[in-house]
SEFI-648063 format. One record per residue: x, y, z of N, C-alpha, C in turn; residue number from 1; residue in one letter. Coordinates in nm, 3 decimals. Example, Ala and Ser with C-alpha at 12.3 -4.5 7.8 and 13.67 -1.06 7.14 Angstrom:
REM SEFI-648063
{{1.319,-0.569,0.780},{1.230,-0.450,0.780},{1.320,-0.330,0.780},1,"A"};
{{1.285,-0.225,0.708},{1.367,-0.106,0.714},{1.290,0.003,0.787},2,"S"};
END
This chain:
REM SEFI-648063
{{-7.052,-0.890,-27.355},{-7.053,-0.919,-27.496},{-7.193,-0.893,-27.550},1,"X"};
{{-7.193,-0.813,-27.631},{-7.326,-0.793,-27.746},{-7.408,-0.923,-27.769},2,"X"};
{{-7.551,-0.921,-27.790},{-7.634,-1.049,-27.831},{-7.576,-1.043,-28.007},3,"X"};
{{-7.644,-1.173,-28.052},{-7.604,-1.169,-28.193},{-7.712,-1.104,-28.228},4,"X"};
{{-7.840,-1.116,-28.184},{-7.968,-1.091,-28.241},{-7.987,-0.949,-28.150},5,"X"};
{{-8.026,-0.832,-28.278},{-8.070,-0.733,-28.227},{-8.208,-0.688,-28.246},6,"X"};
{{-8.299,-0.700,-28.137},{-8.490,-0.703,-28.175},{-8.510,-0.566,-28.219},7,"X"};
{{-8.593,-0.552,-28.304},{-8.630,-0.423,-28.328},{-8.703,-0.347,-28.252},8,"X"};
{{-8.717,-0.197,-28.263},{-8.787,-0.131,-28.156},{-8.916,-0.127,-28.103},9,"X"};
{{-8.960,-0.202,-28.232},{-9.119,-0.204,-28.238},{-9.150,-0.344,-28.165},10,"X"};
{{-9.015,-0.392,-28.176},{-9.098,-0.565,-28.067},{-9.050,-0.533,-27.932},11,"X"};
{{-8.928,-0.461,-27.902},{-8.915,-0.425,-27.761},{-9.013,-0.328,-27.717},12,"X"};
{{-9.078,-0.236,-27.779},{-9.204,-0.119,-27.715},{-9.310,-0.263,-27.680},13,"X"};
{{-9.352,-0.314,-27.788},{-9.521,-0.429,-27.796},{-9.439,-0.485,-27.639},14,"X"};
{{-9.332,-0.540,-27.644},{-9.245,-0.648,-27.501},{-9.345,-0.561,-27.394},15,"X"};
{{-9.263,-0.449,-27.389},{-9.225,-0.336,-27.323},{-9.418,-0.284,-27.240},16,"X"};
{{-9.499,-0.286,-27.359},{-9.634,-0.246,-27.328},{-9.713,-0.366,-27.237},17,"X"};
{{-9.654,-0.463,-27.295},{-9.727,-0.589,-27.251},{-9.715,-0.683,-27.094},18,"X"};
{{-9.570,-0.601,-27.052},{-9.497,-0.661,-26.971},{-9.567,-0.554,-26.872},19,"X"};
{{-9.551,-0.391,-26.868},{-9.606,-0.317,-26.782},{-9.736,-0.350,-26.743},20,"X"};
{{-9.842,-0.360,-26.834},{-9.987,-0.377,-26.856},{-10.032,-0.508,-26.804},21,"X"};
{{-9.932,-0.552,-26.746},{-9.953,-0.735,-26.663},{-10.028,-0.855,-26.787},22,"X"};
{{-10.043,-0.793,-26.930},{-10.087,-0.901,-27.036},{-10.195,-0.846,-27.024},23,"X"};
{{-10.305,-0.787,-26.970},{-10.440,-0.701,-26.992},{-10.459,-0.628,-27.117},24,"X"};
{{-10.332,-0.592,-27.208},{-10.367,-0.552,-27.291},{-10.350,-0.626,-27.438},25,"X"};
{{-10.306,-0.747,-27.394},{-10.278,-0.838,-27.535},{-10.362,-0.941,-27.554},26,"X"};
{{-10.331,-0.929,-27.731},{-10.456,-0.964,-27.786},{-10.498,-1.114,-27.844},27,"X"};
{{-10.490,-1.174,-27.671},{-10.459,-1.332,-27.725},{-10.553,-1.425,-27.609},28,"X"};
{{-10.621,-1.518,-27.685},{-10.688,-1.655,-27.594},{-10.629,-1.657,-27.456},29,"X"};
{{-10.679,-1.686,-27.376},{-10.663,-1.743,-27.239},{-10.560,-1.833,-27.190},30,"X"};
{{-10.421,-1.825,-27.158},{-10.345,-1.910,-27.174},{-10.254,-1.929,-27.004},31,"X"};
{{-10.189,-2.003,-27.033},{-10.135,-2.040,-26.905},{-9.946,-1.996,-26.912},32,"X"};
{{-9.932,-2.000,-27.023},{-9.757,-1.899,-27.013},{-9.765,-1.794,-27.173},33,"X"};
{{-9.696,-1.691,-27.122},{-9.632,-1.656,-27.240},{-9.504,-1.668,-27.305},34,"X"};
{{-9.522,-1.660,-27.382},{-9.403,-1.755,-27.509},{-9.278,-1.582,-27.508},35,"X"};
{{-9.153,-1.629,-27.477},{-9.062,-1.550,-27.481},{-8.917,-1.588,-27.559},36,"X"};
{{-8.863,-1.538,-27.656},{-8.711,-1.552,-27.693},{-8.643,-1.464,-27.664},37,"X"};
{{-8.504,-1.504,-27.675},{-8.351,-1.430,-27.641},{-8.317,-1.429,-27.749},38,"X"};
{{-8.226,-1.272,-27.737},{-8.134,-1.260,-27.887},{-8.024,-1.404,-27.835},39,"X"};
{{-7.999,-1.440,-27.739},{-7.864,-1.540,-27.788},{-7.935,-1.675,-27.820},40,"X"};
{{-8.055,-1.699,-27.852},{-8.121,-1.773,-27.948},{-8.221,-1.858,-27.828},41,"X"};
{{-8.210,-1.859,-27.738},{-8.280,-1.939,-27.621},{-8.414,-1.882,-27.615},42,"X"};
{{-8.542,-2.011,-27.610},{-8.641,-1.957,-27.576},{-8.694,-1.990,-27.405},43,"X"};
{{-8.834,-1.891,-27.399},{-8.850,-1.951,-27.228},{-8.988,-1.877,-27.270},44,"X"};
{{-9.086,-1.931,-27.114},{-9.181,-1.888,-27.108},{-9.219,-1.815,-26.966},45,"X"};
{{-9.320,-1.717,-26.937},{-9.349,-1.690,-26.851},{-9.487,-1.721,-26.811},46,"X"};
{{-9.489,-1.798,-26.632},{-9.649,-1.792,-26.638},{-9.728,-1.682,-26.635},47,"X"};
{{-9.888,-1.735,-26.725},{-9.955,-1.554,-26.776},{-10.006,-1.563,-26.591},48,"X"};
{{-9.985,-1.626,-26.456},{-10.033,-1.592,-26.319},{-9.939,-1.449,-26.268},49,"X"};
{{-9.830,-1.536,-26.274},{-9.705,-1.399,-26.245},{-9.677,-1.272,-26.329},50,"X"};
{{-9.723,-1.311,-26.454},{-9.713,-1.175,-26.539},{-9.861,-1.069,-26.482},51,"X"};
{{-9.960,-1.097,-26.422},{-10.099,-1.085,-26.375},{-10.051,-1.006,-26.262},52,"X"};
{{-9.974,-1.045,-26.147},{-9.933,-1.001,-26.055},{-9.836,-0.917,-26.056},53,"X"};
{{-9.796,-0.852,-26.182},{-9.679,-0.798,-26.203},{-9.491,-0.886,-26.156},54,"X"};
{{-9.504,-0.967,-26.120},{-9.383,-1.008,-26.169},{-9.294,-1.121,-26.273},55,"X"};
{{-9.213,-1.058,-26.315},{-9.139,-1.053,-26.458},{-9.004,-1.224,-26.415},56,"X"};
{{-9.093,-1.365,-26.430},{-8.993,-1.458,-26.426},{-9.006,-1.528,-26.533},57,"X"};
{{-8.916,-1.555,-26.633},{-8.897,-1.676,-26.710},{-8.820,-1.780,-26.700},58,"X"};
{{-8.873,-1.894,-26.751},{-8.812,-1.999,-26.752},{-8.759,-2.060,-26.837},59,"X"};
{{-8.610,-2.073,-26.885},{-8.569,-2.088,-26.995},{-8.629,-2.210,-27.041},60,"X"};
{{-8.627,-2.259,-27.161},{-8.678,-2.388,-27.188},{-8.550,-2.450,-27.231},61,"X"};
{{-8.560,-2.587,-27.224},{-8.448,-2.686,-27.239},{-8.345,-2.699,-27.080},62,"X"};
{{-8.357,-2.585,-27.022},{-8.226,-2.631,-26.881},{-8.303,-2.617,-26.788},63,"X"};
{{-8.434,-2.582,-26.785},{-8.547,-2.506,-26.686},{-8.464,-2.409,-26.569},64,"X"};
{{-8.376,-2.312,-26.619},{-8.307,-2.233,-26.552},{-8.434,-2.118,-26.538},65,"X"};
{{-8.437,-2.025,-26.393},{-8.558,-1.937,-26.412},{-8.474,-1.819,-26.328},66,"X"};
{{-8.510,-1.716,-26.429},{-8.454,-1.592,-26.453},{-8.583,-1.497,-26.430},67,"X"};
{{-8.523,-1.388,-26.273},{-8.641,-1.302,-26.267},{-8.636,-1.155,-26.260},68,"X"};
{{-8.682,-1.060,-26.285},{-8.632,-0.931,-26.343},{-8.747,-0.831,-26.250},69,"X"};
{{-8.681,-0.703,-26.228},{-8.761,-0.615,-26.151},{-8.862,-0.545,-26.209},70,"X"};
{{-8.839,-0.500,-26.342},{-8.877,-0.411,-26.428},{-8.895,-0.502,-26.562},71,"X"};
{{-8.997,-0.415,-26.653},{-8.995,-0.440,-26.754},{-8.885,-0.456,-26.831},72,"X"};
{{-8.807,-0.311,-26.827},{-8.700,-0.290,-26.908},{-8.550,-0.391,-26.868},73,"X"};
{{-8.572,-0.442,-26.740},{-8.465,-0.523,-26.724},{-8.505,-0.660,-26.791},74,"X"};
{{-8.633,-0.750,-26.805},{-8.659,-0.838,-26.879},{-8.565,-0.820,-27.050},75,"X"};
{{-8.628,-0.697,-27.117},{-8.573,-0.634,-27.229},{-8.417,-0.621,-27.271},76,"X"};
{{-8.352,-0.577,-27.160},{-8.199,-0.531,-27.172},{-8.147,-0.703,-27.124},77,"X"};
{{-8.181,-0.843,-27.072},{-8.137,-0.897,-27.085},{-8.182,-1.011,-27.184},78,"X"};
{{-8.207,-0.967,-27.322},{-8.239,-0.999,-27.444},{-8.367,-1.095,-27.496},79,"X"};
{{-8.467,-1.057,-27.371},{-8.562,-1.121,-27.372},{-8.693,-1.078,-27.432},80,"X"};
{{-8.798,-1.071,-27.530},{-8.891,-1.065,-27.592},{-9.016,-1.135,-27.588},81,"X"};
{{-9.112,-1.060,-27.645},{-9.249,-1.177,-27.690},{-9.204,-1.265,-27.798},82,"X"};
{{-9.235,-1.359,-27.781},{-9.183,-1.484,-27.850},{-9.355,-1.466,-28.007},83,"X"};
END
């Protein structure tokens, strides 16, 4: 089934740049997770340690369910974004 929310291309490329680039290239304070939403409205975060090391896990917020992806583009295709 389709998400309700469809991100635009320009936030899946920024996802997309940021996720390859391990966060080295974004333009933000020193932090300890990055902030992620789903088109089916759920947010989660990833720690900025594992995004560093190249791998792609979030943790939904509210069920602390944690969801982990091989690739960038698989983070992306399962409706996940920079928050």
């Amino acid at each position: 089934m389709p998400s309700p929310i469809q991100w635009s291309d320009d936030l899946k490329n920024r996802t997309r740049q940021a996720l390859e680039s391990h966060g080295l290239d974004m333009p933000v304070p020193a932090m300890e997770h990055v902030g992620f939403k789903n088109a089916d409205g759920g947010y989660g975060q990833m720690p900025i340690k594992y995004l560093l090391e190249g791998r792609f896990v979030i943790t939904r917020r509210g069920t602390d369910t944690v969801e982990s992806f091989d690739t960038a583009e698989a983070v992306i295709e399962a409706g996940w974004v920079l928050d």
